[in-house]
C-alpha angles and dihedrals in degrees: 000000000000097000092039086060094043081053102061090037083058093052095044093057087046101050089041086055090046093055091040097054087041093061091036089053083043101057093031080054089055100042090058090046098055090038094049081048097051095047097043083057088056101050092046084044096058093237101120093054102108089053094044093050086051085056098054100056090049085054089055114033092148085064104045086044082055098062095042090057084049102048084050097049098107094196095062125099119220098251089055085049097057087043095052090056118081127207113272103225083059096056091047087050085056096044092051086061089055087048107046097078080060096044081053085042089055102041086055095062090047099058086043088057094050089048098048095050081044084055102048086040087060093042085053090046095047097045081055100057097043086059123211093359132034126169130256111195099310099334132090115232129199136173120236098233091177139050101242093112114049111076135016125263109219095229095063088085080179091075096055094037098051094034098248110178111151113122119193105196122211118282093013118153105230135192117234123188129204122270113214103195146345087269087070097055111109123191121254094019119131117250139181116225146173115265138187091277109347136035108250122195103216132157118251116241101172146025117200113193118218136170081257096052142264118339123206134213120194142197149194101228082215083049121089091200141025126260116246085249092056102063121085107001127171127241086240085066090058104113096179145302127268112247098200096263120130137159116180090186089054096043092050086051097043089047093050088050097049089046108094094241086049095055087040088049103057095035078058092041090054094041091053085045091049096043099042092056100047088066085036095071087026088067088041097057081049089043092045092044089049094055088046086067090041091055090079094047095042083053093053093041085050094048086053093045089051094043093049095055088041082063098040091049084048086054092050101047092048086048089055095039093054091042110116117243113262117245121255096261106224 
């Protein structure tokens, strides 16, 4: 009855979270929209210009440093200048072909990353449904979800007397093979097994032979007595033995992911991720367009800037040229 009504406990959270991330994706949906409609206005408005001509200079410092060093050469005459200056839309073009093997580069860690977080969503997916267990390779892996295991109880004079000294802390990821046949069971080994509505992970502190087979008490080593579903089980109900492998770390993220609001968390995470950079490289084709326009009018700011400290250097030389020379001071 307990576990019927844990059930349905289970279900409601998950339906209401449901609910809950849908209307989150939904409105966060909404937000980057608005904001990617706003902001495309703006480019195509012309707003944006002065920022987009800022962020093209910081794209092509080597070309903005080159017309600084040629509107200072002082042996160059204004007509050279000008010649020793591309168009800029011609060196951004030539730059973009150095930079295409890094924008791969780049897309490829991207799609890595997506494949990766589609990856850890369908491990999540797939421990779940396997419920308590779920294989690894060859080996069977479950999460600690009590404290039994982590420290002694005094009372338990076994664990001193046999030198028992493996802890299992709380929400550690272990390790369980596979036991074959009664004949492999060893006393005082720890062993995973089926109970009445959980799998516990217990050591064994005693075999009892009957006509029907072997019969196996376990125990918590921070527990002083044994559970009712810990007497007396069969060998049917033995689920592995711990091999001595544990992460607590694992455990904690497995156990996150498996957890309704852990496998929520990262579809919405991915969502937010997906939808943030499809607008993303929406607003970057406008962006890209609209620098395409500004080229022009950069190249003509940059010829008058160019034109402007030619005459200035000029200026200068002439004002040199016509100074009197100074006196011999005494």
């Amino acid at each position: 009855m307990l576990t019927l009504a844990m059930n349905r406990i289970e279900a409601t959270s998950m339906v209401v979270s449901i609910v809950v991330i849908f209307f989150l994706t939904l409105a966060f949906g909404i937000l980057f929209y608005l904001y990617y409609r706003y902001y495309r206005k703006c480019v195509d408005g012309s707003l944006e210009d002065s920022y987009i001509k800022k962020e093209v200079i910081k794209e092509n410092p080597r070309y903005f440093r080159h017309v600084d060093e040629v509107v200072q050469d002082e042996n160059m005459t204004l007509e050279e200048k000008y010649e020793a200056i591309p168009a800029l839309e011609e060196h951004v073009k030539g730059v973009m072909k150095r930079k295409n093997g890094l924008k791969i580069l780049a897309n490829t860690v991207l799609v890595i990353v997506y494949l990766l977080c589609l990856s850890v969503l369908a491990f999540a997916a797939y421990s779940r449904a396997s419920g308590e267990t779920f294989l690894f390779g060859d080996t069977t892996c479950l999460i600690i979800r009590t404290g039994s295991m982590e420290e002694d109880n005094k009372s338990n004079s076994y664990l001193v007397e046999n030198n028992l000294t493996e802890d299992i802390p709380a929400m550690a990821l272990v390790g369980l093979d596979k036991v074959s046949s009664p004949e492999d069971m060893e006393l005082y080994g720890i062993y995973a097994f089926q109970g009445e509505d959980r799998i516990l992970v217990h050591r064994l502190i005693s075999i009892q032979e009957t006509e029907e087979g072997d019969l196996y008490t376990f125990r918590g080593d921070a527990n002083s007595a044994s559970l009712v579903e810990e007497v007396d089980v069969p060998f049917e109900k033995i689920v592995g033995v711990y091999n001595g492998f544990q992460n607590v770390g694992l455990g904690m993220t497995i156990g996150y992911l498996q957890s309704d609001i852990g496998i929520i968390a990262v579809c919405f995470g991915l969502v937010l991720v997906g939808c943030y950079d499809i607008f993303e490289i929406s607003l970057g084709k406008r962006i890209e367009a609209r620098k395409k326009v500004l080229y022009p009018i950069i190249d003509g700011e940059t010829k008058h800037h160019v034109m402007e400290g030619h005459r200035q250097l000029v200026k200068r030389l002439l004002a040199e040229e016509r100074a009197p020379l100074e006196e011999p001071r005494e």
